[in-house]
N, CA, C and O atoms as a MOPAC input file, in Angstrom:
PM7 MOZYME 1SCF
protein

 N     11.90800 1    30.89400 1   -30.86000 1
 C     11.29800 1    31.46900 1   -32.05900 1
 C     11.75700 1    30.71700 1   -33.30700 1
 O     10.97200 1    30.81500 1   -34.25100 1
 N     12.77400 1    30.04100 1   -33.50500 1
 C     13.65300 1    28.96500 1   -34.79900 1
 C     12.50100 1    28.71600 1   -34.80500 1
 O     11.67000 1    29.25800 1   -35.53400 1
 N     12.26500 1    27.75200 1   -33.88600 1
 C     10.86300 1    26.26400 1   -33.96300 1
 C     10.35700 1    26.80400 1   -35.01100 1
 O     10.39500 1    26.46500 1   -36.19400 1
 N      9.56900 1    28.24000 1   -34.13700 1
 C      7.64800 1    28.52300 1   -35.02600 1
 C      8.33700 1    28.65400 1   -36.49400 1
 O      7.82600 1    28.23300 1   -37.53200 1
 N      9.74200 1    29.39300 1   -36.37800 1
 C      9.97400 1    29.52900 1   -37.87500 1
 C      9.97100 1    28.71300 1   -38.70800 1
 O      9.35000 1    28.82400 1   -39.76500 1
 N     10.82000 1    27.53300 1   -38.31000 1
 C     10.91200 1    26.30700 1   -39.00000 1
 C      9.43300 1    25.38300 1   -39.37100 1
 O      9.18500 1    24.73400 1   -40.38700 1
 N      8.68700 1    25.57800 1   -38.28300 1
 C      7.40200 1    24.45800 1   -38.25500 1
 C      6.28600 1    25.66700 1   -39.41700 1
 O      5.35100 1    25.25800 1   -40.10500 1
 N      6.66600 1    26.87500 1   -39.34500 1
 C      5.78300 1    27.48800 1   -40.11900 1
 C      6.20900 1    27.79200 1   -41.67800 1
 O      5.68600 1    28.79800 1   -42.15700 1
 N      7.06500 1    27.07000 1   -42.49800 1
 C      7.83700 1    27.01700 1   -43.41000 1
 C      7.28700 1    25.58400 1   -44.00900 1
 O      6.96900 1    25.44300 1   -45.19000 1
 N      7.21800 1    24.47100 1   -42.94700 1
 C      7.25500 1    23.18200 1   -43.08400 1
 C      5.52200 1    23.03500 1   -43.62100 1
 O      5.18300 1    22.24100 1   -44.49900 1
 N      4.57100 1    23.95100 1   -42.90800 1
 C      3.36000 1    23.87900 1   -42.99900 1
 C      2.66800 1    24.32600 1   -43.99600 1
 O      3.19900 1    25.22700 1   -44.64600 1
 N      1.41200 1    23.88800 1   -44.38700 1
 C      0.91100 1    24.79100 1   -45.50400 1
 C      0.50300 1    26.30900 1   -45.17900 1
 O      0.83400 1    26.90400 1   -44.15300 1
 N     -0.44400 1    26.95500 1   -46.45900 1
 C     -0.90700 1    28.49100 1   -45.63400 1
 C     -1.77900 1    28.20300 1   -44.63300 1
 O     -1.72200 1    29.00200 1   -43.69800 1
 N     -2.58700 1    27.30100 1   -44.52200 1
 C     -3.60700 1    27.57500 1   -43.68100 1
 C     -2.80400 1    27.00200 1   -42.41800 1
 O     -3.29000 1    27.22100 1   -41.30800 1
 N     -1.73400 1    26.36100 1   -42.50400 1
 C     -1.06200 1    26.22900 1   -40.79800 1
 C     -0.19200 1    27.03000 1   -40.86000 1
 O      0.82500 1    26.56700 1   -40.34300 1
 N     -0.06200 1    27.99100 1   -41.22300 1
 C      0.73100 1    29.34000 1   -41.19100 1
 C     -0.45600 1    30.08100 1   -40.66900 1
 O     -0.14100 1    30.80300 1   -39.72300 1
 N     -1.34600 1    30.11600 1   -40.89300 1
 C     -2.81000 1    30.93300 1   -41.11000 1
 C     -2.84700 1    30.65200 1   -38.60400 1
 O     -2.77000 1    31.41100 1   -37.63800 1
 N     -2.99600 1    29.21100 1   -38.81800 1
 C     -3.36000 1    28.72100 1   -37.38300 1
 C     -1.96900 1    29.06900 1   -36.73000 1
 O     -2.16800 1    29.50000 1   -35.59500 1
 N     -0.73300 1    29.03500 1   -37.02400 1
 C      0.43300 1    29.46700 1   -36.53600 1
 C      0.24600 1    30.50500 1   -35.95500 1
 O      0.63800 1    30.67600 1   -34.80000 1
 N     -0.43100 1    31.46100 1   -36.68700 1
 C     -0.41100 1    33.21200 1   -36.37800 1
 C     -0.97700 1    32.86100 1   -35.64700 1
 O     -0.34200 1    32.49300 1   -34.65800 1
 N     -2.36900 1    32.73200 1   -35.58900 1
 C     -3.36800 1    33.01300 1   -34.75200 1
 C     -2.56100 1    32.24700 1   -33.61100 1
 O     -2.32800 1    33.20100 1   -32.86800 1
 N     -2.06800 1    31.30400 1   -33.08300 1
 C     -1.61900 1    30.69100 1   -32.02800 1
 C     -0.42000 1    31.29600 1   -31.36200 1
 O     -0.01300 1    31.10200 1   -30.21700 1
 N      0.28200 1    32.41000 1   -32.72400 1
 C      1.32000 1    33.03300 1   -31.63000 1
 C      0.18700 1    34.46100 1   -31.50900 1
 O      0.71700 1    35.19300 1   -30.67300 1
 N     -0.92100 1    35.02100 1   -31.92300 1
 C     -1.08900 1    36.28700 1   -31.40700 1
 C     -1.89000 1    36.03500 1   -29.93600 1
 O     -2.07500 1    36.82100 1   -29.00600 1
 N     -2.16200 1    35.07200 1   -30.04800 1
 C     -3.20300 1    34.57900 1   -28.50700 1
 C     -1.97900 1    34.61800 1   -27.82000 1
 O     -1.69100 1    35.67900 1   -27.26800 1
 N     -1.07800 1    33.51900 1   -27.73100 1
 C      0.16100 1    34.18200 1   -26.92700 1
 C      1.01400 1    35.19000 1   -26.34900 1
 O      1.74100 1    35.02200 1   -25.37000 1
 N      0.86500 1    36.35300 1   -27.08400 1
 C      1.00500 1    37.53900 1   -26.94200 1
 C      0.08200 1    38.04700 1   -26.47000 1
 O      0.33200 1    38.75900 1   -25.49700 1
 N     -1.11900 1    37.95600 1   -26.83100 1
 C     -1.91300 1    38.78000 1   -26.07700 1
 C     -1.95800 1    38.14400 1   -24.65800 1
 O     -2.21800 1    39.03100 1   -23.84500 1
 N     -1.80800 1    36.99500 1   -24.09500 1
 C     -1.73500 1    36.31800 1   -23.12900 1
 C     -0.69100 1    36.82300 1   -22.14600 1
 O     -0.80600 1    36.43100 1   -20.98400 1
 N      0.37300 1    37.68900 1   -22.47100 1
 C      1.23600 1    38.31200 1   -21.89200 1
 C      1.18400 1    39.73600 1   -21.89000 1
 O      2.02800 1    40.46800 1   -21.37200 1
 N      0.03200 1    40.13700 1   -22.56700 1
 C     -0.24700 1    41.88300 1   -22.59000 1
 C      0.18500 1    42.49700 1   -23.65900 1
 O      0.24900 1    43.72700 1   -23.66100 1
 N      0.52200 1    41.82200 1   -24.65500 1
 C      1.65300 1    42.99800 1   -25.58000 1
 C      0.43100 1    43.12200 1   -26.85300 1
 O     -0.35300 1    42.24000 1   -27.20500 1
 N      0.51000 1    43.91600 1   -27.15900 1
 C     -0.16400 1    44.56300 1   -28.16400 1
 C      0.08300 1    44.07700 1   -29.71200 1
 O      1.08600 1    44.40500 1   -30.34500 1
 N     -0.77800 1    43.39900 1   -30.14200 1
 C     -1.02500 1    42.86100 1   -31.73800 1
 C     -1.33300 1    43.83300 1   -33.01700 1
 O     -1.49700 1    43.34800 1   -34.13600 1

């Protein structure tokens, strides 16, 4: 979880924007509720 933190700090909003969306597909990919 550092990484996304770090790489989503480093990025602008809109790759903060694609960050999310790339960790909620992940999650939902494992069942957990968004």
């Amino acid at each position: 979880m550092k990484y996304v933190v770090v790489t989503g700090g480093v990025m602008s909003g809109q790759g903060k924007g694609i960050v999310s969306a790339s960790i909620g597909k992940i999650l939902k990919s494992y069942g957990l509720k968004v």
